[in-house]
MARVO-977694 format. One record per atom (N, C-alpha, C): x, y, z; residue in one letter. Coordinates in pm, whole numbers, plus 50000, padded with zeros to 5 digits. Layout:
N
XYZA...
***
This chain:
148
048784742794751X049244728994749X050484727694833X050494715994898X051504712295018X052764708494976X052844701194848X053764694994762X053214691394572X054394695294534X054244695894364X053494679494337X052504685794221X052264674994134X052754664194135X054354664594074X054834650994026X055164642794176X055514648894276X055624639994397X054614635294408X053204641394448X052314634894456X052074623294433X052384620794269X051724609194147X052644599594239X054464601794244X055284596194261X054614584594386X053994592494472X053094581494611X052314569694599X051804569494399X051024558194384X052214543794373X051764535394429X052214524294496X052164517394343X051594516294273X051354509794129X052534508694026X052964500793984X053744496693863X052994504693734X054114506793641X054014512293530X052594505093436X052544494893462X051664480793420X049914481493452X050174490393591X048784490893652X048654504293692X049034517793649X048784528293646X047924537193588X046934535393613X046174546793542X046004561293525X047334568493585X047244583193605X048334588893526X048534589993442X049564599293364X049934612193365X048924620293423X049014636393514X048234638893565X049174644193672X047934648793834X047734665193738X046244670893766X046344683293685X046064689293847X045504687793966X045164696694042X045334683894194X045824692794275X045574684794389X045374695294551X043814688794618X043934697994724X044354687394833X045114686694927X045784676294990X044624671695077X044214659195081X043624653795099X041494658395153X041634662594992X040244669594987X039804661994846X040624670394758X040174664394629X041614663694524X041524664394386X042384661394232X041434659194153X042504663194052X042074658593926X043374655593868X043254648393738X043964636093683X043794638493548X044854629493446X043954621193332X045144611593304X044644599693244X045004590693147X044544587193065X046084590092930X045394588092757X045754576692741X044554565992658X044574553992619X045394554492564X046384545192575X047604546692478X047104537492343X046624526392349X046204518392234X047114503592260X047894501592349X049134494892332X048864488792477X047794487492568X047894484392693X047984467292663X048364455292714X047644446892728X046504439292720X045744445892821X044364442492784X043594444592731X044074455892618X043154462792496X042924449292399X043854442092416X043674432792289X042174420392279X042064420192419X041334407992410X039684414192467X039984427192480X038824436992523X038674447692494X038174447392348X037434434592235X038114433992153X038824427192105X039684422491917X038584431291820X040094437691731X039184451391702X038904459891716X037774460091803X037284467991858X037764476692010X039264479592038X039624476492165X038704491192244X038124485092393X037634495192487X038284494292619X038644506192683X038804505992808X038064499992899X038214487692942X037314482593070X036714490593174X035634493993201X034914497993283X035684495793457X035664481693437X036614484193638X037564490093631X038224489693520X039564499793518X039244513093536X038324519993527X037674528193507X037614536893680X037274524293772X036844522593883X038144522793966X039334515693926X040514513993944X041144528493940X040894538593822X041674546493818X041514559593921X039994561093913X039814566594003X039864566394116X039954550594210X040394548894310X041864551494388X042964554594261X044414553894255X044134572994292X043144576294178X043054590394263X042924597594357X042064589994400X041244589894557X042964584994655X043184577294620X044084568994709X045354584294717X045634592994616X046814600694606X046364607494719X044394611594659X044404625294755X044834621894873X044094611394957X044124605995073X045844607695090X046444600295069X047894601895106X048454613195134X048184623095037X048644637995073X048254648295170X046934646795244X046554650295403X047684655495437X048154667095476X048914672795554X048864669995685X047354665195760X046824665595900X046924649495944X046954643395802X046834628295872X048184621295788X048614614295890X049684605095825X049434597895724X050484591295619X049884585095502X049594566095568X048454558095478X048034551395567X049074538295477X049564525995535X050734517895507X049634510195393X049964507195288X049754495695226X048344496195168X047814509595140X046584516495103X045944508994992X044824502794961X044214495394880X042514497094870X042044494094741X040934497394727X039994483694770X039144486794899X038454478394950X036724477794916X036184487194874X034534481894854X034824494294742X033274495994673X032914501594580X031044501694594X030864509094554X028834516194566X028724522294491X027224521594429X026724528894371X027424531594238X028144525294177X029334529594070X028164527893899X028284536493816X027574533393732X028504534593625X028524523893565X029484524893391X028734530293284X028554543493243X027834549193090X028654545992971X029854547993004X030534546292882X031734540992876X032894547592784X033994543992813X035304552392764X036144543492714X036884551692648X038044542292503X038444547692434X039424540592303X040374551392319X041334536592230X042944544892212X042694559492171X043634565092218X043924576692181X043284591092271X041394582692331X041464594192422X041774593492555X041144606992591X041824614992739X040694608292827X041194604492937X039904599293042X040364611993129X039574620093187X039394630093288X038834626793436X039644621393517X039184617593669X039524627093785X038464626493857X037944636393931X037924626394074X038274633294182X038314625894312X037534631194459X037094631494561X036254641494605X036514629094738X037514632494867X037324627294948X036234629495063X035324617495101X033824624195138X034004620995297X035074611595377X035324610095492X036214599495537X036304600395655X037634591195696X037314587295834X037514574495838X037064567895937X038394558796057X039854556296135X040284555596129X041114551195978X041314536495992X041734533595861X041304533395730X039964538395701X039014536795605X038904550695548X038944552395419X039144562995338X037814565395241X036954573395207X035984567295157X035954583995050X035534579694935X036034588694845X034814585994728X034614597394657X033104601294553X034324604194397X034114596094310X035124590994219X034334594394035X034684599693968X034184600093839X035174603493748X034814595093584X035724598493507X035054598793368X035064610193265X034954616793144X036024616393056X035444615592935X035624612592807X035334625492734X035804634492740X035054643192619X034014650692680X034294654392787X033634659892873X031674650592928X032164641392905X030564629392900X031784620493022X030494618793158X030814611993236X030714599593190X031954589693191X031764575493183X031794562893313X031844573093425X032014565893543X031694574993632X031014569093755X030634575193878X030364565993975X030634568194125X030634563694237X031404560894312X030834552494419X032094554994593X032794542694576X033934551294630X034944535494664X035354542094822X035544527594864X036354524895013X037904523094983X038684531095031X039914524595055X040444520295183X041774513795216X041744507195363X043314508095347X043994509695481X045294504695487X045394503995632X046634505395688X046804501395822X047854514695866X047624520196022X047594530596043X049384529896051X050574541296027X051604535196050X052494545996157X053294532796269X053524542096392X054574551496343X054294557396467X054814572096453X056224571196428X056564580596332X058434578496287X058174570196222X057394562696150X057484547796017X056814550095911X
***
């Protein structure tokens, strides 16, 4: 590894609010990671999805792993990091399950190619060792000049 863990995480652009990664467990610089975030029980949007019953939203799901994808990408030793990096399309993504307060979501990142600005990354995340998410996301940013 090129640089520690916690720098890594430190690269996600995301507020405390919209973070889905609570520890990087592995990172190959811009190849692959792994991750997790524990439902805390206390998010926001647990309340109204579903009263009661609260579940981790599925796009969040999609979201988190994209934030993964987005670290690996950034950490490329060979390629500069890209300005203002955001998750632009999504394929093939299938929701099985999910997750509740208290557990561990396990996300997995697998960068599959790179196109100038276009980042394109193979994304899944487990519950208990049971995949609850799978598929591609696009990410996009804008290339940034040299020295910036």
């Amino acid at each position: 590894m090129n640089e520690p863990l916690a720098e890594a995480l430190e690269r996600l652009p995301h507020g405390p609010g919209f973070r889905f990664i609570d520890r990087l467990l592995t990172l190959h610089p811009g190849r692959s990671g792994e991750a997790t975030y524990r439902v805390k029980g206390d998010e926001p949007f647990l309340s109204g999805h579903f009263p009661g019953q609260p579940i981790f939203p599925g796009v969040l799901l999609v979201e988190a792993g994209a934030q993964l994808g987005g670290i690996v990408a950034q950490s490329d030793p060979e390629i500069a990091p890209l300005k203002d990096l955001r998750l632009t399309s999504i394929r093939s993504v299938k929701i099985t399950g999910t997750a509740r307060p208290g557990e561990i979501i396990h996300l997995h990142a697998l960068i599959t190619g790179r196109l100038g600005n276009l980042v394109q990354a193979q994304v899944k995340a487990a519950v208990e060792g049971m995949i609850v998410m799978q598929g591609e996301v696009t990410l996009s940013g804008e290339a940034q000049p040299v020295g910036g």
